[in-house]
C-alpha positions as CSV (number, residue, x, y, z in Angstrom):
1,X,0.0,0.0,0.0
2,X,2.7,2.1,1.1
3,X,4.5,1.6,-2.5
4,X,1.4,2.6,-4.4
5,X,0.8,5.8,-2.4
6,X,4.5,6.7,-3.1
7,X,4.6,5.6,-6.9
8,X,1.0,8.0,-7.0
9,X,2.6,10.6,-5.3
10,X,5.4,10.8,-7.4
11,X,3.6,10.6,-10.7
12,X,1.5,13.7,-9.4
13,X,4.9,15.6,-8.5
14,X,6.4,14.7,-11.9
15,X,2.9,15.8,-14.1
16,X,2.8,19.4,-11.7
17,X,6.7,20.0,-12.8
18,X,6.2,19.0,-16.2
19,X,3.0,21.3,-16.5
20,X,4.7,23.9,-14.8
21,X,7.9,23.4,-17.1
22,X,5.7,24.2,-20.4
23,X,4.0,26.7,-19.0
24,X,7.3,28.2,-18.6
25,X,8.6,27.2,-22.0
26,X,5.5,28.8,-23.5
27,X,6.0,32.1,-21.7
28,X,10.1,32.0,-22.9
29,X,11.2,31.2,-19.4
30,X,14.4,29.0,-19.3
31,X,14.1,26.3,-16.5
32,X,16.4,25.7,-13.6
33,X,18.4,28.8,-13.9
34,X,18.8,30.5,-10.6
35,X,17.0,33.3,-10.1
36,X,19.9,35.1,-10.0
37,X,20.7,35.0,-13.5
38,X,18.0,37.7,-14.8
39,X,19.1,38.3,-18.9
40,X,16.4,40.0,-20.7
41,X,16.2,40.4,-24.4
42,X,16.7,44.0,-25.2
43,X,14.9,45.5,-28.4
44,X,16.3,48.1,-31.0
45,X,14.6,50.3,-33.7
46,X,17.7,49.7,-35.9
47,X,17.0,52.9,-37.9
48,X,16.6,55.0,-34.8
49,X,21.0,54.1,-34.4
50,X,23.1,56.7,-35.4
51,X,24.6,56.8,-38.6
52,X,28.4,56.4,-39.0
53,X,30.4,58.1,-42.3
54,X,33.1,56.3,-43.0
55,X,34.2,57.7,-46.0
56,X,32.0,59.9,-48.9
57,X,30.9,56.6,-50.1
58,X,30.2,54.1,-47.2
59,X,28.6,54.6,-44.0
60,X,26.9,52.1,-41.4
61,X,25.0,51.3,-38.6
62,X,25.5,48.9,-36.2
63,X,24.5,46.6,-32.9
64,X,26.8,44.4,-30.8
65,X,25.8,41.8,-28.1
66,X,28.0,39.8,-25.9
67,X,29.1,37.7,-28.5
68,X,28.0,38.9,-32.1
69,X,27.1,42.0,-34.0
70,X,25.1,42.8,-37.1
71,X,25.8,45.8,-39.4
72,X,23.7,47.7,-41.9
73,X,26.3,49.2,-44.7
74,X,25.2,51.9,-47.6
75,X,27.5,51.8,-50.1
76,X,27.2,54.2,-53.3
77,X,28.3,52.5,-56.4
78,X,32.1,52.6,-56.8
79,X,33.1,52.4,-53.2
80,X,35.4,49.8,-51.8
81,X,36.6,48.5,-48.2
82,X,39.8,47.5,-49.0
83,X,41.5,44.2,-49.0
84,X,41.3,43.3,-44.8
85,X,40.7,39.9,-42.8
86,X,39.5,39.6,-39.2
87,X,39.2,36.9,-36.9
88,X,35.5,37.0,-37.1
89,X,33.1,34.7,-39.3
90,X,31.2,36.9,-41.8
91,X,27.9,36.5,-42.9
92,X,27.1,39.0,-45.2
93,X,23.7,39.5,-47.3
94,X,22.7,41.9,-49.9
95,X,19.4,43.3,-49.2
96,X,19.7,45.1,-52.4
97,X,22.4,46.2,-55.3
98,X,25.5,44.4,-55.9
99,X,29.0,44.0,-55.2
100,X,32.0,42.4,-56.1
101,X,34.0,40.5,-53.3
102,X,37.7,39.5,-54.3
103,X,38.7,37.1,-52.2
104,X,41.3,34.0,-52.5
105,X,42.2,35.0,-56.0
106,X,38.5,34.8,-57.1
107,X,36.0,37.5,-57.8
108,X,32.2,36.4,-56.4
109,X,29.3,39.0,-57.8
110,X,27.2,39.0,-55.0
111,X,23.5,40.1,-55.7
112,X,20.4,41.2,-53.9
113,X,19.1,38.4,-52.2
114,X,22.7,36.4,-52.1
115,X,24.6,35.3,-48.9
116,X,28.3,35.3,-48.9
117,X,29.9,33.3,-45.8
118,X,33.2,34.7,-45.3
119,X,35.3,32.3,-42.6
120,X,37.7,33.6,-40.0
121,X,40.8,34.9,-40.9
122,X,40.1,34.8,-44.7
123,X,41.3,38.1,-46.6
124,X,38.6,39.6,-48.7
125,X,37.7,43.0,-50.0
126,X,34.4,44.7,-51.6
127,X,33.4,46.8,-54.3
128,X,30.2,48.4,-54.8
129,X,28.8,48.0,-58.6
130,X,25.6,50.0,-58.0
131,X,24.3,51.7,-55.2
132,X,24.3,48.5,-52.3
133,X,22.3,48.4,-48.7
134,X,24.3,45.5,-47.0
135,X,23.7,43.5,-43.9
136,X,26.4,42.0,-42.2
137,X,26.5,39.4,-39.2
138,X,29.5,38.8,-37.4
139,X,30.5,36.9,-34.4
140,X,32.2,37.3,-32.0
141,X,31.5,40.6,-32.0
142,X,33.9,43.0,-33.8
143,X,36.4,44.3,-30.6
144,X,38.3,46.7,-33.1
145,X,35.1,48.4,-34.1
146,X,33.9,48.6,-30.5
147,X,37.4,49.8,-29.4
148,X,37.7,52.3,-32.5
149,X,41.0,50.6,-34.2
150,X,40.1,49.3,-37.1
151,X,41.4,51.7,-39.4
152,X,41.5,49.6,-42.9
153,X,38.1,51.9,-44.2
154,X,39.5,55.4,-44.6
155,X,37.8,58.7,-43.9
């Protein structure tokens, strides 16, 4: 009798938790994380960011997190960001225009609508062939953009 109370018992404990835990999941709350650990996401109106010249062709806006960033670039046709390589991966999609990217002794004619993956460490360099709006993703985070010393995009 005793068994049966406590097999019962435990079944109930183990249906509340398991309610409890997708009620939780459902309202985006990560289980068994103390409640010390309070991370919230935090939401941007990207356009409201202020808007960086580079140089007379090429300015940007950007984000960073902890550990990756995301970039908006306007580049007017004919600009370039010279030859350069970083240690972070690149992710890099034209929302619209087009650009050339030289990298590794190939050209790749990247469109509106294309992705280009650029790995870490890879040298690589862009051109504008019309008028481009460009959103890049990097990660981790670029430290010589958030420590202003990246100096390979003139002024």
């Amino acid at each position: 009798m005793k068994k049966i109370f406590f097999v019962l018992i435990l079944q109930c404990f183990i249906s509340a938790v398991s309610a409890a835990e997708d009620t939780n999941a459902e309202k985006g709350i990560t289980p068994n994380i103390s409640d010390h650990y309070q991370a919230q996401p935090v939401v941007y109106h990207f356009e409201k960011m202020p808007v960086e010249n580079m140089n007379s062709g090429i300015s940007r806006q950007y984000l960073y997190g902890a550990q990756s960033q995301i970039v908006k670039w306007y580049f007017k046709k004919g600009s370039e960001v010279p030859m350069h390589h970083h240690v972070n991966e690149q992710i890099t999609w034209i929302v619209s225009g087009a650009v050339n990217v030289y990298s590794q002794g190939k050209v790749f004619v990247v469109k509106a609508g294309d992705v280009i993956i650029i790995p870490s460490n890879v040298p690589h360099r862009f051109v504008a062939l019309e008028d481009t709006i460009d959103i890049d993703y990097f990660t981790p985070a670029r430290q010589d953009w958030i420590d202003n010393t990246a100096a390979y995009i003139k002024k």
